[in-house]
Structures are given as C-alpha cells and as structure tokens.
TIBAFI-151763 format. One record per residue (C-alpha): x, y negated, z. Coordinates in Angstrom, 3 decimals, padded with zeros to 6 digits, always signed. Example, Ala and Ser with C-alpha at 12.3 -4.5 7.8 and 13.67 -1.06 7.14 Angstrom:
REM residues 2
+----------+----------+----------+
:       px :       py :       pz :
+----------+----------+----------+
: +012.300 : +004.500 : +007.800 :
: +013.670 : +001.060 : +007.140 :
+----------+----------+----------+
END
This chain:
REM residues 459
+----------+----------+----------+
:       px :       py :       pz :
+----------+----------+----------+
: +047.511 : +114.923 : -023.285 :
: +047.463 : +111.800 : -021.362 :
: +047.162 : +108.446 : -022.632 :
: +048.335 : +105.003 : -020.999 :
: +047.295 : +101.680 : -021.676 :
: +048.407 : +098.766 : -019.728 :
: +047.058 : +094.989 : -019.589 :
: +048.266 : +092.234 : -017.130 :
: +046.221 : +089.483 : -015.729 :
: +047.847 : +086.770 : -017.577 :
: +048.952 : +086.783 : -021.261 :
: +051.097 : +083.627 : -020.501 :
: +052.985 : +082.794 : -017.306 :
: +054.397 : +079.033 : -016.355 :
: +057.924 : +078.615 : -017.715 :
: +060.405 : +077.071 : -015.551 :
: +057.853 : +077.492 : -012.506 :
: +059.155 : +075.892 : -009.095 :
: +057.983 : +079.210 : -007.541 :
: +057.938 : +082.828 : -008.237 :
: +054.838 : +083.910 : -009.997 :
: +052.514 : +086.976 : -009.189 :
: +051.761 : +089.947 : -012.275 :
: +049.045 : +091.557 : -011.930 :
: +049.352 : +094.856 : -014.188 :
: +046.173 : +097.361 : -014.626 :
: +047.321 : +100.808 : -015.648 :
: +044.291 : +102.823 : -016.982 :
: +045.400 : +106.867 : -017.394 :
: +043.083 : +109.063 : -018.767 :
: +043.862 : +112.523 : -019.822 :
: +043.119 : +113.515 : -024.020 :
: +043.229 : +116.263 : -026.031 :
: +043.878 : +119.858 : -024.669 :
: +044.092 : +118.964 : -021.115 :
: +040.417 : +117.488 : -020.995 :
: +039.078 : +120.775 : -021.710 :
: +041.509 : +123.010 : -019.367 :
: +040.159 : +124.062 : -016.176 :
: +042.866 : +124.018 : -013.543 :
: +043.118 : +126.666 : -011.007 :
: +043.161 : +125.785 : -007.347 :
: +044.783 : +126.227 : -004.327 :
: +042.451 : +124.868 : -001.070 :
: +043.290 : +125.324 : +002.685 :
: +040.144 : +124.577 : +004.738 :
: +041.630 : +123.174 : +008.017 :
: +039.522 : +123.183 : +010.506 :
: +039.248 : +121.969 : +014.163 :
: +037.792 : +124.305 : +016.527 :
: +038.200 : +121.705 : +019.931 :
: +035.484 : +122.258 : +022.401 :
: +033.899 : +118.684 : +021.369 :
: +033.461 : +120.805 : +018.304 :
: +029.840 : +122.306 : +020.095 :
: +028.577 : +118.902 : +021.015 :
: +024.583 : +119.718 : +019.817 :
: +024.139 : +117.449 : +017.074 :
: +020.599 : +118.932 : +016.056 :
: +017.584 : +119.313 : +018.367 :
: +017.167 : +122.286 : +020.197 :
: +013.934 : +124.076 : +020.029 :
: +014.356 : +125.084 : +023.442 :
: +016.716 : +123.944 : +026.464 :
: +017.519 : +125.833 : +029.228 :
: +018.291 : +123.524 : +031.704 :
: +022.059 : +124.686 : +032.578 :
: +024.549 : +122.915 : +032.018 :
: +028.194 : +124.406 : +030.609 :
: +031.377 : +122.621 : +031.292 :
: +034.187 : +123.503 : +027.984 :
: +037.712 : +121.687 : +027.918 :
: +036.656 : +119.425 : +031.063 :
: +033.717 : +118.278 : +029.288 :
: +030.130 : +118.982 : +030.225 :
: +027.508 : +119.875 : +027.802 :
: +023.815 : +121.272 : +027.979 :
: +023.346 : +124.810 : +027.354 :
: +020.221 : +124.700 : +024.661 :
: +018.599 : +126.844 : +022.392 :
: +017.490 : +126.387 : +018.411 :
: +019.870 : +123.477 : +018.134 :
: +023.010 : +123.405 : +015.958 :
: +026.295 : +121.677 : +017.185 :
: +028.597 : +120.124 : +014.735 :
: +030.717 : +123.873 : +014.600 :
: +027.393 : +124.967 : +013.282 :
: +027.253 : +123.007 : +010.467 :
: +030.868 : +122.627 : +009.469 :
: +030.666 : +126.355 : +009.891 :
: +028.000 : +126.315 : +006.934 :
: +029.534 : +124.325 : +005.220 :
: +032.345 : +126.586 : +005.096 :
: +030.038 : +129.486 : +004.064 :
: +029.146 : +127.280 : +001.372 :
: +032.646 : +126.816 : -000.284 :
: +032.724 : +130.708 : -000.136 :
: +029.967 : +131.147 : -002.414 :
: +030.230 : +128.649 : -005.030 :
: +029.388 : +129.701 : -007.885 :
: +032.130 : +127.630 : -010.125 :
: +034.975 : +129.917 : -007.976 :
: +037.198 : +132.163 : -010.149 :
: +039.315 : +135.222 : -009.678 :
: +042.862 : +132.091 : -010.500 :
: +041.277 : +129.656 : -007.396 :
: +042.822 : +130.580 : -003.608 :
: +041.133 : +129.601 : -000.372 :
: +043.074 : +129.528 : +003.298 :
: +041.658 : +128.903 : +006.295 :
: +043.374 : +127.609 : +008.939 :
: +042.027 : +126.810 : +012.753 :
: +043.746 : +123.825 : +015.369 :
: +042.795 : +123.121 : +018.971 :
: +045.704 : +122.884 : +021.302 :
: +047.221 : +125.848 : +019.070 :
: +046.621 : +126.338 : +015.367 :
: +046.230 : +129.395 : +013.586 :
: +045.846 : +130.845 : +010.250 :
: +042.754 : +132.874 : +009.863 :
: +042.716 : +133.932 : +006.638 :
: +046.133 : +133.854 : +004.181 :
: +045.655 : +132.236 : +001.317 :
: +043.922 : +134.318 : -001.266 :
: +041.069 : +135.145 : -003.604 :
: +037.315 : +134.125 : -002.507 :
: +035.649 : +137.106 : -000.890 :
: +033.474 : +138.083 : +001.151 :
: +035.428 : +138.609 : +003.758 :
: +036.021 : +134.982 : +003.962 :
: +032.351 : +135.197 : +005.642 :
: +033.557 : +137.013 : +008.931 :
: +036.669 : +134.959 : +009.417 :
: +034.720 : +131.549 : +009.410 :
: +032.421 : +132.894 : +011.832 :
: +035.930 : +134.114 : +013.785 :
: +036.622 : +130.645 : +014.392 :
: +033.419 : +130.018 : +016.877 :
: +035.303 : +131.912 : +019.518 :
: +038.192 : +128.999 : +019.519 :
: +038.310 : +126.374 : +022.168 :
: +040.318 : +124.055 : +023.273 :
: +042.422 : +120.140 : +022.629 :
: +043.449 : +118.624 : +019.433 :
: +046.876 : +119.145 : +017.775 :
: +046.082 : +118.000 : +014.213 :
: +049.688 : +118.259 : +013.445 :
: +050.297 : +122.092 : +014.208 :
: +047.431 : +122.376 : +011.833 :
: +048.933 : +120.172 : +009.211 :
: +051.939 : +122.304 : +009.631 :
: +050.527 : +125.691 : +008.866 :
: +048.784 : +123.948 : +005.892 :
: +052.367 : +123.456 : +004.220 :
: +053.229 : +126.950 : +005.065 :
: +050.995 : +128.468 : +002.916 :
: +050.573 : +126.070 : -000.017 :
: +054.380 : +126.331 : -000.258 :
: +053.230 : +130.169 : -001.061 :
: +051.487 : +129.438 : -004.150 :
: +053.960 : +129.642 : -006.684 :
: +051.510 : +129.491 : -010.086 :
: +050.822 : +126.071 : -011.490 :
: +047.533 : +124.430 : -009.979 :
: +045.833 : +122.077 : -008.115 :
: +046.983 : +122.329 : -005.085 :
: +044.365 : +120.310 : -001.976 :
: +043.973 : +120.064 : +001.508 :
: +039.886 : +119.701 : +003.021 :
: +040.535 : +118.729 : +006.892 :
: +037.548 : +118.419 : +008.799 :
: +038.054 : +116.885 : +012.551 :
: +035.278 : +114.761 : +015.067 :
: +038.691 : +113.592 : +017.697 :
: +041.363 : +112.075 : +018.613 :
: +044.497 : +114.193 : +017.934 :
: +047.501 : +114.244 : +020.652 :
: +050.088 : +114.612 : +018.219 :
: +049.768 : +111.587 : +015.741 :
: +053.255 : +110.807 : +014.989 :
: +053.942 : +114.572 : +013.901 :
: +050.344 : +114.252 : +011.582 :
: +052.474 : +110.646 : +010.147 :
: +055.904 : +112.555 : +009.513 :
: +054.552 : +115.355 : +007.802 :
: +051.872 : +112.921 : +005.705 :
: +055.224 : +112.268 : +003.741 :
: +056.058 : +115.803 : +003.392 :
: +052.806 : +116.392 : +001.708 :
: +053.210 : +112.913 : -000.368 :
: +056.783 : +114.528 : -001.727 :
: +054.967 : +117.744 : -002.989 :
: +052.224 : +116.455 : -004.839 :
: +049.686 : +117.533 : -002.011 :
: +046.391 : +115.785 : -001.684 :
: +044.283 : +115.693 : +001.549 :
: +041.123 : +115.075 : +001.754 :
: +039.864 : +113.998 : +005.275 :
: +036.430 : +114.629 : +006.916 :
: +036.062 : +112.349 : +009.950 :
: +033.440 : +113.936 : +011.973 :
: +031.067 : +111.326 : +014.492 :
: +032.432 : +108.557 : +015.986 :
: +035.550 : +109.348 : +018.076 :
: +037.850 : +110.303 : +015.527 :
: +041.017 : +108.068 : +014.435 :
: +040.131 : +106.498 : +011.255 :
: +043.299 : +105.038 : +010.773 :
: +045.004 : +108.107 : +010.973 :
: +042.439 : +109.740 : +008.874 :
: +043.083 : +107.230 : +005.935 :
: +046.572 : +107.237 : +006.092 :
: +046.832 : +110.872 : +005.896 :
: +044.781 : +110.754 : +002.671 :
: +046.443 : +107.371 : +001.446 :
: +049.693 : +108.737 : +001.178 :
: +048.962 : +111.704 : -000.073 :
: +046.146 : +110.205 : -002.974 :
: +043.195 : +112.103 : -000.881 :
: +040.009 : +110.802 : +000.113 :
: +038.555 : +110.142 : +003.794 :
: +034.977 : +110.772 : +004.267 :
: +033.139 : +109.561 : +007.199 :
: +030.393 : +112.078 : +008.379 :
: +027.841 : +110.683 : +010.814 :
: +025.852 : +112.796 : +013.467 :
: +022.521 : +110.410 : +013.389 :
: +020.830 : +107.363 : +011.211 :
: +023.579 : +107.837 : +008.372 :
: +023.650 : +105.157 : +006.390 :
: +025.467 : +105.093 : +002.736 :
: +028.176 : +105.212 : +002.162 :
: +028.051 : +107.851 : +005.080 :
: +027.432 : +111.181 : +004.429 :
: +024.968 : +112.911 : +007.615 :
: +026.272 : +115.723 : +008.893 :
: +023.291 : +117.925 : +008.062 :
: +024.475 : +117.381 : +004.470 :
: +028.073 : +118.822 : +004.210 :
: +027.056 : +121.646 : +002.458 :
: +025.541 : +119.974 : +000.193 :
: +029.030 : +117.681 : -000.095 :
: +031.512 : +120.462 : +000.174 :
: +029.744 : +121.521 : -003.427 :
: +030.594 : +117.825 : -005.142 :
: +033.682 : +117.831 : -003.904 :
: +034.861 : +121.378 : -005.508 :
: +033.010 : +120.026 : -008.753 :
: +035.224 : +117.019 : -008.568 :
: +038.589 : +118.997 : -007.699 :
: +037.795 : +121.569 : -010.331 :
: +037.813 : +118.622 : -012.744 :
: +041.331 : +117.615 : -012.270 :
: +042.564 : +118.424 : -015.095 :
: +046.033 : +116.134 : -014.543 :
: +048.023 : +116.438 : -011.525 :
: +051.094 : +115.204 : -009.810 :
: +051.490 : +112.000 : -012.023 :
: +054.461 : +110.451 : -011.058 :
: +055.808 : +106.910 : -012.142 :
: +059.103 : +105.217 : -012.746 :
: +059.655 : +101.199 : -012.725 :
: +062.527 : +100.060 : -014.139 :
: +062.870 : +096.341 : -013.717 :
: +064.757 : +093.775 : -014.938 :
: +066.872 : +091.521 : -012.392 :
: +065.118 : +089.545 : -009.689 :
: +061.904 : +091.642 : -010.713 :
: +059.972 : +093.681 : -008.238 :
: +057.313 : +095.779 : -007.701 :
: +055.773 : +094.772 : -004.305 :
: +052.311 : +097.133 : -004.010 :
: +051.054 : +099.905 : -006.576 :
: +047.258 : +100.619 : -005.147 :
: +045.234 : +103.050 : -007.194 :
: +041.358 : +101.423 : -007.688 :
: +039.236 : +103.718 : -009.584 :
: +038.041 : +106.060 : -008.942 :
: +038.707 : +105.563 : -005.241 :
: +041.704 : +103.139 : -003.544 :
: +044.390 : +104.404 : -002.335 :
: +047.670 : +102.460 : -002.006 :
: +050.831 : +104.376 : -003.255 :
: +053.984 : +104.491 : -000.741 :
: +056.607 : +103.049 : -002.710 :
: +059.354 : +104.700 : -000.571 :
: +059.029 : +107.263 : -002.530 :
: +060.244 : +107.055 : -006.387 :
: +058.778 : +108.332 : -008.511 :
: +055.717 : +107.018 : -007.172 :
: +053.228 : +109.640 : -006.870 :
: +049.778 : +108.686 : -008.257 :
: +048.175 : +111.829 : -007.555 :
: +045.876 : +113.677 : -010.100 :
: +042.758 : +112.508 : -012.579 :
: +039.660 : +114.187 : -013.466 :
: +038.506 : +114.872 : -017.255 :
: +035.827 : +112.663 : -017.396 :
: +037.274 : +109.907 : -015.437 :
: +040.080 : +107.522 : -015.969 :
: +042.484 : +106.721 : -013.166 :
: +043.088 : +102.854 : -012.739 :
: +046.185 : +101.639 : -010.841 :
: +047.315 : +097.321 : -010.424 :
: +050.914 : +096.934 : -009.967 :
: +051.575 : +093.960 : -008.428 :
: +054.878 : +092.448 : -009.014 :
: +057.065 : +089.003 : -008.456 :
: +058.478 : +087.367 : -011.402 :
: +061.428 : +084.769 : -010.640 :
: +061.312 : +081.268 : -012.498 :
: +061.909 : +081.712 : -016.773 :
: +062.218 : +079.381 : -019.479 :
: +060.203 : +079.110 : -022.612 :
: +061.038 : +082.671 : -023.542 :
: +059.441 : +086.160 : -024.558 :
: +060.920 : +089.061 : -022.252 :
: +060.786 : +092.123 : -021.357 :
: +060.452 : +092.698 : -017.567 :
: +060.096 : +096.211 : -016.816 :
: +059.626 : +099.720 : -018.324 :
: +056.979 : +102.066 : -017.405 :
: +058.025 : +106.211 : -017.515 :
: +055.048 : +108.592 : -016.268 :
: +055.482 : +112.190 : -015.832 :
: +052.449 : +114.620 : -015.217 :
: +051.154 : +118.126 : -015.234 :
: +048.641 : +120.161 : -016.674 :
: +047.787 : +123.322 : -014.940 :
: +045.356 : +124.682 : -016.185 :
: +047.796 : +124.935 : -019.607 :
: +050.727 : +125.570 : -017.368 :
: +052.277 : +122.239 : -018.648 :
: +054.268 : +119.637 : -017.321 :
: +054.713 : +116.685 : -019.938 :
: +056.529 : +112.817 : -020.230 :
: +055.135 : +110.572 : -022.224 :
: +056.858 : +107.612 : -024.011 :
: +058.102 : +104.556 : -022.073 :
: +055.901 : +101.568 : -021.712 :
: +057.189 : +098.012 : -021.950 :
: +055.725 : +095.445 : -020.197 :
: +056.749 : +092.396 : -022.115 :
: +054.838 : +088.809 : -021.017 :
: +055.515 : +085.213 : -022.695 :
: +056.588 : +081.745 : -020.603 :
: +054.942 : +079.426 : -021.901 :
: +054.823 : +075.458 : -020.583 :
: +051.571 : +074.755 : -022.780 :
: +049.037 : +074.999 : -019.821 :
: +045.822 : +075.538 : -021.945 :
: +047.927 : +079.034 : -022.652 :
: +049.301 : +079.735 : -019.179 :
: +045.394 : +078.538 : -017.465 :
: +044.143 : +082.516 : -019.322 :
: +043.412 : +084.908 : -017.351 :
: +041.659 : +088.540 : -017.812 :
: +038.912 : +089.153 : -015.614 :
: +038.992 : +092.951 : -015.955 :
: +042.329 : +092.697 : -014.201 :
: +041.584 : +089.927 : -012.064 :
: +038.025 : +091.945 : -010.911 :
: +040.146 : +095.174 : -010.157 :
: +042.724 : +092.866 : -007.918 :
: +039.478 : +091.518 : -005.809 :
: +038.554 : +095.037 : -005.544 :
: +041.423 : +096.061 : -004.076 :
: +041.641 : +093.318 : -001.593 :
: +038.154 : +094.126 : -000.263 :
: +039.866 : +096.355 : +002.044 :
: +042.441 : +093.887 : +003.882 :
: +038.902 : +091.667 : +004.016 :
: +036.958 : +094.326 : +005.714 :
: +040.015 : +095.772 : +008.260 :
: +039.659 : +092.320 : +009.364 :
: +036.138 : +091.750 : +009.946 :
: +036.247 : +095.297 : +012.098 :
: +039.125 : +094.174 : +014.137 :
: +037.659 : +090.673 : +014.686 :
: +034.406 : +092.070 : +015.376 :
: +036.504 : +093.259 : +019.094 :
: +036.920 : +089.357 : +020.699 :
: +035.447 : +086.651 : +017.807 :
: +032.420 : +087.965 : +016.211 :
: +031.731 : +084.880 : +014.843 :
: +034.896 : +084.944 : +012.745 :
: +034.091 : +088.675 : +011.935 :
: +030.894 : +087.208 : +010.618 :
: +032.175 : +084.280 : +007.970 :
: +034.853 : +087.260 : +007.335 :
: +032.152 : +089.593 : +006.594 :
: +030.489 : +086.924 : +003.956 :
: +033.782 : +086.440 : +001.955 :
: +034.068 : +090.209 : +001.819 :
: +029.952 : +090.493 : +000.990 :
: +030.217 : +088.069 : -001.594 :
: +032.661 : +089.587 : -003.490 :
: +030.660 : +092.606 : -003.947 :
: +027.771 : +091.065 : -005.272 :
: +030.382 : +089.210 : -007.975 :
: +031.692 : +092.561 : -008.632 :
: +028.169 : +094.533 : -008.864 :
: +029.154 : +096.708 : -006.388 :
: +025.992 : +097.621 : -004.580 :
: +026.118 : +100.371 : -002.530 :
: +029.154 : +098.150 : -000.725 :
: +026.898 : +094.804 : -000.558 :
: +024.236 : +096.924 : +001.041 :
: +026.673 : +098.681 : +003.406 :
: +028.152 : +095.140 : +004.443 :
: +024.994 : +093.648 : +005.047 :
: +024.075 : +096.110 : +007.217 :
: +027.132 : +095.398 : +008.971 :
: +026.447 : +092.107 : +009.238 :
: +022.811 : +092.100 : +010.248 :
: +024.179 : +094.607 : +013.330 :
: +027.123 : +091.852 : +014.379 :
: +024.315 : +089.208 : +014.308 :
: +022.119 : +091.517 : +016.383 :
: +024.530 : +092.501 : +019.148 :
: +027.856 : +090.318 : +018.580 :
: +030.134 : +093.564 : +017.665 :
: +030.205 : +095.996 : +015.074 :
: +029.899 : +099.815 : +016.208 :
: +032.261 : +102.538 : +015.629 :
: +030.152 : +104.314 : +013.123 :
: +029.325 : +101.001 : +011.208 :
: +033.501 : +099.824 : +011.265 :
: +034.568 : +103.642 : +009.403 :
: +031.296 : +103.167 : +007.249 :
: +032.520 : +100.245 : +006.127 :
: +036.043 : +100.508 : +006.151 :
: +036.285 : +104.331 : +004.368 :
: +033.464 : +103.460 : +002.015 :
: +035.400 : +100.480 : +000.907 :
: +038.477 : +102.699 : -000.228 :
: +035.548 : +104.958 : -001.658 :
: +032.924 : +102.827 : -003.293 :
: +034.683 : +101.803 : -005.758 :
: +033.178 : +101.166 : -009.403 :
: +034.568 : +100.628 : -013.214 :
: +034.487 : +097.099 : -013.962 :
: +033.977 : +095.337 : -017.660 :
: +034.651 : +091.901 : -018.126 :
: +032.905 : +090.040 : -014.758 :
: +032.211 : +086.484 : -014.094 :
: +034.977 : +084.964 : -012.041 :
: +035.548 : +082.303 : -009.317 :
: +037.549 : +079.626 : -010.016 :
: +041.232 : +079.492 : -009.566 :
: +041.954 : +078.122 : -006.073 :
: +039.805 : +081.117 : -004.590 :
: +041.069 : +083.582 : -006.584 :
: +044.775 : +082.325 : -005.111 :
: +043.157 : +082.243 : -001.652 :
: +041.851 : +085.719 : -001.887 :
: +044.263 : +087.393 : -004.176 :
: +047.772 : +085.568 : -002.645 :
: +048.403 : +085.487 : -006.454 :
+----------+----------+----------+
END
C-alpha cells in the first residue's frame, strides 16, 4: 500500500576524502494499491480567533455612519454594508458546513480564542446546527491567547478514538500573548500525528510562529491578504472558495502518520530531513521516529535527507537503513514496509565521483530557497541593497527550476525593494509562506556548475 523508492545525489563519493562528504538522499512515497482508492474519514477542529481586531472592515461599506466604536482599546468606524474580516472567516466557516464531499464518518469542532478560549461546538457530525454556533462566535471579543486555543484543540481530537485523519484549520489576523505555550504544545501535536494548518490573516500576525506551528506538525501556513493580493496570496474575499480545496486535498489523504527510522552506521548522521513536494516542511528530528506526516492519492510525497559521511576507502558500504511505518484509515490499517538500504560506492576515479543527479540536486536547491528568502526579508530591515543581490540568487533559482508562480512572486518583491528600499509585511509572508508552498515536481533540470551548487547547497 505504499511504495518507497530512494535515489541519492551522487552514485560515487571521493574515497579517502580529506573532509566529510554531504548525501543528499530523495525519498519519493507514494501510496498503491488499496489505499489509493480508500477515502479516509476525518476529524477537523476549526479554531478560530474571535479578538476584537477580528471586525476591522475589510470590505467597503455601502453606507457609514459617522460614529466611531472603540473594542479592546482599539477604535474603529461604525459602517454599514461592509464586511470585516469575522464576516468572511465567518463564511467561510458556513462553507465547510455545507460541503458537499462531507459524510456521516467526518467530525467537525469548533473552537473560539480571545483572551479565553472556548469550545463551541464538541466534536461531531456536520449539521446544521453547526450554522448557529458559527454565527455564536460574533458575540466574542477580546485579546489573543492562541495557546488556550491550541489547548482545547488537543482536548477533543484526543476524543476521537476511530482511525482517521485527524487536522487542525487555525485561522488568526494577530499577534498572540502566549507564544511559548503555542511552541510547547506544537510538539505535543508533532508526537500525535496532528497536522495544523495555519491561516495568517492581514498583516500583523506572527509568521514565524505561524510556520513553525505547521512545520512541526507537517501542516501548511497560508497567508490571506485584506487588499491587492498577489499570488501566492490568497485575498480574503476568497476563503470560501479555499476552505473547499483544502477539504478536497485533506479528504485525499489517503496515508497518514508516516513515521521513519534511520539506522546509521558509525560516524554517520542524519543532519536535516525537509519534506519538498508537495509543500516544504522541515521534520524535527528530536523526535524518532521522524514524523513525515500524511500523502494524498494522487500525489507523491518527496523528502531529501541530508546526511555526513566520514572519510572511506575504495569500498562499497552500506551506510544506513531506512524503516517507514504508516497508516491507512480509511481501511483501518496500520502497515511496515520492508527496510531500505542505502548502500553508495567510494570511488577515487574522479570521472565517477564528478556524477551527479539533477533530480536530487534540483529538489536540494528547492529546499534551500527558503534560508535564501528568510534572508532577503530580514535584510530588507537595515541593507536593502544586500536584500536585493539576495533576492536575485533566490530569483534565479526559480527560473532554473521552472518554478513560476515563485519567480513572479520574487520579482514583485524585488521591483517593491527597488521602489521604496524595504520590503512590506504583506510582500515578506507572501514570499516567505509561498516559498514553503510553491513548490513543484521536478524531472531532470539543467544545473549550475559545481562551485555554486557547493555555495548554495553547503554540500
């Protein structure tokens, strides 16, 4: 039910190198047989924050009033016809209620945070009475405590006790006061094979934290702007319209909670696992197994282990074995399947040892597109013109890889630096949570030569 294949960067490595070399491994994992047909039920908690920036008017009104209305210390106009961001999360809400792919085996919770959290509705079948409890959550006010939220979200996934995909869908536009709780219990989450998938709201939110808490957990983040979206940005008027996609795309994950063992050889180790397709995530390899979340049926996953290999004579060896475990729910399975070996040949014959697969090579450059473009955003702050050559490397690389919807994003980026020496806060989390999202399937691509694939690879 799930098939592995594995291919490193080099079929030949330096024997008796001076230095430790770099293997680059690609793991593709793609689910067969029985499990691609199986539809897995699901488990979702809709977390949502109900903070008073939460009625900022997003939309324009067809009429204002002229009064003013202070909420939480903050003072907004009172307007008519307009919709405020709660309006539109609100139907987008609505929306999950009545799609139509929703069976009597899926379970929806909804769960409110401001200063307090709350669950609104228990998790539980889709009804209609799902309706009236999302329009409950207009008469909540107050600060951000992302973490009480995140706590109540355990809670009740910890009450599902049938196999299934089991998801978080957070949807915030601030600043939380209670980040280092939201970081401890990202872990938690990690350790129990529970994805979240983050909806950063405008332009205040953290974006860091954001990512992380879908990083660790092999979520998503999504970056929702109010005005002038631009891809990869999704405008707010279109969440609806989202929400749909992204129950398609859950409802597809057919295998979930793959896990991975390493088992290395002495002097061998793993230093980064970082899944690249279909998004990029990097894997937190406190944890062992390593959890590589879940794959869809039409979709392969695609994961590079990087790993440091200590000098070797002429020799062929074995350096480390490969054991993944995985589940199928909608067959109420869990499964194992036989142990890879990743074997590679030292070689001192440098017409052998000068090979290298671009495939893998290609996925490595994709997956360092996202140290390139953290960079450029935090340059942007005190040397734009640093940001800028940054910026190029990390445009450049795009085009190589035929990424376009990143190229386009970047050079939008770029043209804005150029045009008012910094980078906005909307542009930085377009660019820096469509990198981790933009990702694409690569074939065999054309490759830069070997002293800037070491400079931009480390390898």
């Amino acid at each position: 039910m799930l098939d592995i294949t594995t291919c490193a960067h080099r079929p030949y490595f330096q024997a008796n190198s001076p230095i430790p070399q770099k293997l680059f491994l690609l793991v593709r994992a793609r689910s067969t047989g029985a499990a691609t047909g199986s539809r897995p039920p699901t488990a979702i908690v809709l977390l949502m924050d109900t903070s008073g920036s939460m009625r900022e008017l997003v939309t324009a009104p067809d009429q204002s009033t002229g009064r003013m209305v202070e909420v939480d210390g903050r003072i907004y106009e009172e307007a008519m016809g307009g919709k405020t961001k709660q309006d539109l999360l609100l139907e987008a809400l609505h929306g999950v209620v009545d799609l139509p792919g929703l069976t009597e085996h899926d379970q929806i919770a909804l769960i409110r945070f401001d200063d307090k959290a709350s669950v609104v509705a228990p998790m539980g079948a889709a009804t209609p009475r799902l309706h009236n409890q999302i329009n409950a959550l207009r008469h909540f006010s107050g600060g951000t405590m992302l973490g009480q939220g995140l706590k109540l979200a355990l809670q009740e996934l910890a009450r599902v006790t049938t196999p299934c995909n089991r998801r978080v869908v957070l949807l915030t536009d601030g600043q939380t006061q209670d980040e280092a709780t939201c970081q401890t219990l990202a872990s938690q989450f990690a350790a129990q094979k529970i994805s979240i998938t983050t909806v950063g709201v405008g332009s205040e939110y953290n974006e860091d934290l954001l990512a992380d808490l879908a990083e660790q957990t092999q979520g998503q983040p999504v970056h929702v702007v109010l005005h002038q979206a631009q891809p990869p940005s999704i405008p707010v008027t279109e969440l609806p319209q989202w929400f749909a996609r992204q129950w398609q795309s859950i409802s597809q994950e057919v295998v979930t909670n793959l896990t991975l063992t390493v088992r290395t050889v002495k002097d061998v180790t793993v230093d980064r696992i970082t899944r690249v397709y279909p998004f990029q995530a990097e894997v937190d390899l406190k944890e062992s197994p390593y959890p590589l979340g879940n794959i869809e049926a039409q979709e392969p996953a695609l994961f590079v282990l990087e790993l440091t290999l200590p000098p070797r004579p002429v020799t062929r060896v074995r350096l480390a074995q490969l054991q993944f475990t995985y589940a199928v729910p909608g067959l109420a399975y869990q499964g194992e399947n036989p142990t890879e070996q990743v074997i590679v040949e030292f070689s001192e014959d440098s017409r052998l040892t000068g090979q290298l697969d671009s495939e893998v090579m290609g996925y490595v450059q994709q997956r360092n597109l996202d140290a390139l473009v953290r960079q450029a955003t935090k340059q942007a702050r005190h040397d734009p013109q640093k940001a800028a050559q940054t910026l190029l490397v990390a445009r450049q690389m795009t085009q190589r890889l035929g990424n376009k919807a990143m190229t386009l994003a970047l050079d939008r980026a770029a043209h804005e630096l150029n045009q008012t020496g910094t980078l906005s806060s909307n542009t930085a989390k377009t660019v820096r949570i469509g990198v981790k999202t933009q990702t694409i399937k690569l074939a065999q691509t054309t490759l830069p030569d070997d002293t800037e694939i070491r400079r931009l690879t480390g390898a």
